[in-house]
N, C-alpha and C positions, 0 to 999 in steps of 0.2 A: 177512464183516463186518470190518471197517476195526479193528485191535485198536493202540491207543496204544502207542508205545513210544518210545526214546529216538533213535531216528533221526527223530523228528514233532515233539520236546518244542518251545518249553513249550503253543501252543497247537494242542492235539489238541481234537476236537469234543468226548469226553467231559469234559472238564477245564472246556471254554466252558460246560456248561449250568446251572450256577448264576449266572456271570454274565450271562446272557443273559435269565434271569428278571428278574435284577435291570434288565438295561437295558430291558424292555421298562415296566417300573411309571415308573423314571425319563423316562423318553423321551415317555410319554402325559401324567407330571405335567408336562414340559416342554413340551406341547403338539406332540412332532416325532411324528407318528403314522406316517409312512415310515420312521424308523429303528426304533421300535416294531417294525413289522409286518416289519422285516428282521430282528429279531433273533427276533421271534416263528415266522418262517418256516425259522429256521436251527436253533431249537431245535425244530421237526417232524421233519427232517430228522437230527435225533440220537437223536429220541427212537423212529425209525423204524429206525437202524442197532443201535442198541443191545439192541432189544427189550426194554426196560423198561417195566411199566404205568405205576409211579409217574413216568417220564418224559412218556409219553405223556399221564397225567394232569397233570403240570406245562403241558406242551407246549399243553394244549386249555384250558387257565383261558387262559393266554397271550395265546391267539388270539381267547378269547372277550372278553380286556379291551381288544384292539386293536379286533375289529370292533365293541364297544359303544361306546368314544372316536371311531370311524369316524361312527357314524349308523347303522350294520348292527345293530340292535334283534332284526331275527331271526336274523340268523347270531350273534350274540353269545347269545342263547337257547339254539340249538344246541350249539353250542362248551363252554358252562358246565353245562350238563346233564349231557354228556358226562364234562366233569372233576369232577363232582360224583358220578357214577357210577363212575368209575375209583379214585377218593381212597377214598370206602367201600371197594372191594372189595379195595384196598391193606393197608382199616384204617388210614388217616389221619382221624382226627375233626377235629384242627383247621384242615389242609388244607381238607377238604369244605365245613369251618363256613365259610374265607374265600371258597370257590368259590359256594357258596350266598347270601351275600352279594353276591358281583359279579352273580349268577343276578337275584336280588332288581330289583338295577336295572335290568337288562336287560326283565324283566318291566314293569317303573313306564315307561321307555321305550318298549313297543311301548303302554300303556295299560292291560296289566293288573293294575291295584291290590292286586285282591285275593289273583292269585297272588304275586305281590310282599309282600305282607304276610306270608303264608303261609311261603316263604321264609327271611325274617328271623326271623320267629320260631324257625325250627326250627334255621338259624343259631346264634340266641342259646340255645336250651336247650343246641344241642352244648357250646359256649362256656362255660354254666353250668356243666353237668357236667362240665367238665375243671377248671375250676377249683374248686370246690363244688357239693356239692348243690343243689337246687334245689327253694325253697320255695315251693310253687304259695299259687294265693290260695285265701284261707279262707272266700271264699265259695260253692265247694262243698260246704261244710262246712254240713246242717241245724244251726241251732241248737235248742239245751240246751231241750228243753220238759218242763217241770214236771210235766206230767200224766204223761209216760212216766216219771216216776223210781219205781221199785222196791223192795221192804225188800230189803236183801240177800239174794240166792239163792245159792243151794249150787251150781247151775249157771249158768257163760255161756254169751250165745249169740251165733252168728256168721250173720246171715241177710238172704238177699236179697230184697226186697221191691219188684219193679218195677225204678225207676230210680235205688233205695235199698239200701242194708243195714241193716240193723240192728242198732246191735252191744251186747248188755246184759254188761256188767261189774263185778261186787261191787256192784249195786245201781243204779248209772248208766246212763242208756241214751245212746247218738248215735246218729245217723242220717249215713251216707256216702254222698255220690254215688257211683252205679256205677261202679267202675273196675278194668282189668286183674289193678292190683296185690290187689285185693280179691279174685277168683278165684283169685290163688295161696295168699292166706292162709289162706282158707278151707279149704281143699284140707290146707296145712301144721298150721292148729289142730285139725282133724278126727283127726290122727292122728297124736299128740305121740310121736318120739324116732324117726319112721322119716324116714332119707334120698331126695329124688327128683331125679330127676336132671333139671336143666331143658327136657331135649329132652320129658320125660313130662308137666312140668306144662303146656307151650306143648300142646302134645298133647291134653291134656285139655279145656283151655282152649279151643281152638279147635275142639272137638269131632273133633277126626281122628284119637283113639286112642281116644274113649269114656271113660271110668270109669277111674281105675286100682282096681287089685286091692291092698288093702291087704297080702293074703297073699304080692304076689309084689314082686320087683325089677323096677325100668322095664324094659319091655317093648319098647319102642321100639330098633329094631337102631340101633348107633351108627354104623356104617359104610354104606356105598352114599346117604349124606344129602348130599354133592356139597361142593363149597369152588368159590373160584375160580381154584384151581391155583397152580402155588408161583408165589411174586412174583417169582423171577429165574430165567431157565432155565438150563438147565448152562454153553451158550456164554460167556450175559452174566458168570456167577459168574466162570466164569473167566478173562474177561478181565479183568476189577475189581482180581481178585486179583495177576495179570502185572503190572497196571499199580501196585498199591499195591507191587512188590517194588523197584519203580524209581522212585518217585517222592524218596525220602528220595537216593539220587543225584542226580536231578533240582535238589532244592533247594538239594543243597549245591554243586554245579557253578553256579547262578544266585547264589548268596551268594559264589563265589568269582570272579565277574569282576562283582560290582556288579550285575547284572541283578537290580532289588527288584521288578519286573512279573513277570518272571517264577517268581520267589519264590512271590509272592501268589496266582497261577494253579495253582500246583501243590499251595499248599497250601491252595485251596480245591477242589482237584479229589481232594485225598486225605480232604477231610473230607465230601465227597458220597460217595465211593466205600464208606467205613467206614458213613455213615450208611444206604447203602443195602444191605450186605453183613446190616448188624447188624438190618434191616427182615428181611432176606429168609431167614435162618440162626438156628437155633436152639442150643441148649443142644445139645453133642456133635453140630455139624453139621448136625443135620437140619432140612431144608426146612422151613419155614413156608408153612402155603398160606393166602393171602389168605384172609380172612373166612368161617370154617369155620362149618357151621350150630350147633356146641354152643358156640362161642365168641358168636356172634351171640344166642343164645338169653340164654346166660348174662347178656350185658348187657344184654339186652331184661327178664328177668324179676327182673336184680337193682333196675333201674331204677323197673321197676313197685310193688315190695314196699315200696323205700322213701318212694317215695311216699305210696303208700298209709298208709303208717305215719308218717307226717307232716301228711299230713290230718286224719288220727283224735285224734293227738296234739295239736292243735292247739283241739281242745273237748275232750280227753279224755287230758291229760296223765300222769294215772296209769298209761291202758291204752298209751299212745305208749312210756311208759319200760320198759315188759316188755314189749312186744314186741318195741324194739329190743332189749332185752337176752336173747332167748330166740328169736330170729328168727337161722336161719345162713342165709348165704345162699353163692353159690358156680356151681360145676357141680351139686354137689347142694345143695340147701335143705331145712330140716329145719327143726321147731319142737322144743326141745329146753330145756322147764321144768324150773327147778330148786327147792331147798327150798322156795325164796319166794315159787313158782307158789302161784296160786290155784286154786279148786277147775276141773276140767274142761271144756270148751265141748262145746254142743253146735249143730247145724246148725240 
């Protein structure tokens, strides 16, 4: 592997591949779709020497935005799927969100609408969720019927009825469409003040672990559940790191005979290098491995809870505000009522 240094400066291939992104977005809005596709073909070729995924994931949106400005509807399919696939397993959400988007078109392009639709949507949820929460509509939400309302009972219930829950609370009833986050809470109000650990309730949930045992701790082994391996291998780390000892040289030898390009080059080749050091490296060094399954989990079932407890909240703002306030959620999630719990649920 081809490793930067100061006999190469200031344009080494690693240092080129942010600007290279950028020339290819420029280049297609510019309509030069040959200098596109030459920058897009130079940043393969880096993202090949390097062995970085999140390169390679740059590298394949790239190419999937030149062959869609081309007319190539299905190599652009291709190509965006692909970086749509690499960005997840990087754990890049907003990455994936804009690659799923380019996906989108590429889809509406060969004709398919629907997966195009599809797409965007799920685009825009990533997008939500980075920025906020996200308030689904409130018409999965049965409404408020009069006949179901209750004297207050000494017990709540949490129950599934079909394509329903049913949930009675201090007197009140609603009705929730079926949903994920509804299997967890369940699960959590069933047995107020014990921790589970999200690999157990996905588990349960999906029926692949059965029942848990309320007597025991999650059962589910935490190890041999697979990642996608660390994001940087040893060689890449350490070239990164060679090249960040040189780079602060680098600048100041270009600031000292006027060279401001090359300036600019080195100090966005130092802010790639750090942003992908600090992707790939953890807290006391240790490796980070792409999109581990209780990382994955975690987010999947914290997503789900809230949800769920925003729909409910939504006809049923009393039971919405004690659940968000008595609902943990995490690696493990817990129901965990305090003084101002009401009386008990039962299933």
């Amino acid at each position: 592997m081809r490793v930067p240094s100061k006999e190469r400066p200031p344009n080494t291939h690693l240092q080129r591949a942010p600007l290279l992104e950028a020339q290819v977005e420029i280049a297609i809005t510019a309509g030069d779709i040959e200098r596109a596709r030459s920058a897009a073909e130079e940043l393969e070729l880096i993202a090949a020497r390097f062995e970085s995924k999140a390169l390679v994931a740059s590298a394949a949106h790239a190419q999937g935005r030149v062959r869609l400005a081309d007319g190539d509807a299905t190599g652009a399919e291709q190509s965006l799927s692909e970086a749509v696939r690499l960005w997840n397993e990087v754990g890049a959400p907003y990455e994936a969100a804009l690659a799923r988007l380019g996906l989108a078109d590429a889809h509406h392009a060969s004709g398919s609408e629907q997966r195009a639709g599809l797409e965007r949507q799920a685009a825009r949820m990533i997008l939500e969720e980075i920025e906020a929460p996200t308030v689904p509509p409130a018409a999965d939400v049965a409404h408020h019927d009069p006949l179901d309302e209750q004297p207050a009972a000494s017990v709540n219930e949490f129950r599934r009825e079909g394509d329903y829950w049913t949930v009675i609370f201090e007197g009140s009833t609603v009705r929730v469409r079926d949903l994920k986050g509804m299997h967890y809470l369940a699960r959590l109000l069933a047995d107020p003040g014990r921790e589970f650990h999200v690999l157990d309730l996905v588990a349960a949930e999906t029926g692949s672990g059965g029942q848990l045992d309320s007597s025991q701790p999650g059962r589910l082994p935490r190890s041999g559940l697979g990642d996608a391996g660390e994001m940087l291998d040893t060689r890449a780390k350490d070239a990164y790191r060679r090249r960040l000892t040189e780079i602060d040289d680098d600048i100041d030898q270009a600031h000292a005979v006027g060279d401001d390009e090359r300036a600019a080059q080195a100090d966005a080749e130092r802010d790639f290098l750090v942003r992908e050091l600090s992707r790939a490296v953890g807290l006391g060094g240790r490796d980070r491995h792409a999109a581990s399954a209780s990382e994955r989990a975690r987010a999947g079932v914290t997503r789900a809870i809230r949800q769920a407890i925003t729909r409910i909240a939504e006809h049923h703002p009393q039971l919405g505000e004690h659940l968000s306030r008595t609902i943990r959620t995490g690696t493990y999630c817990a129901y965990m009522p305090d003084s101002r719990a009401p009386a008990g649920w039962r299933p």
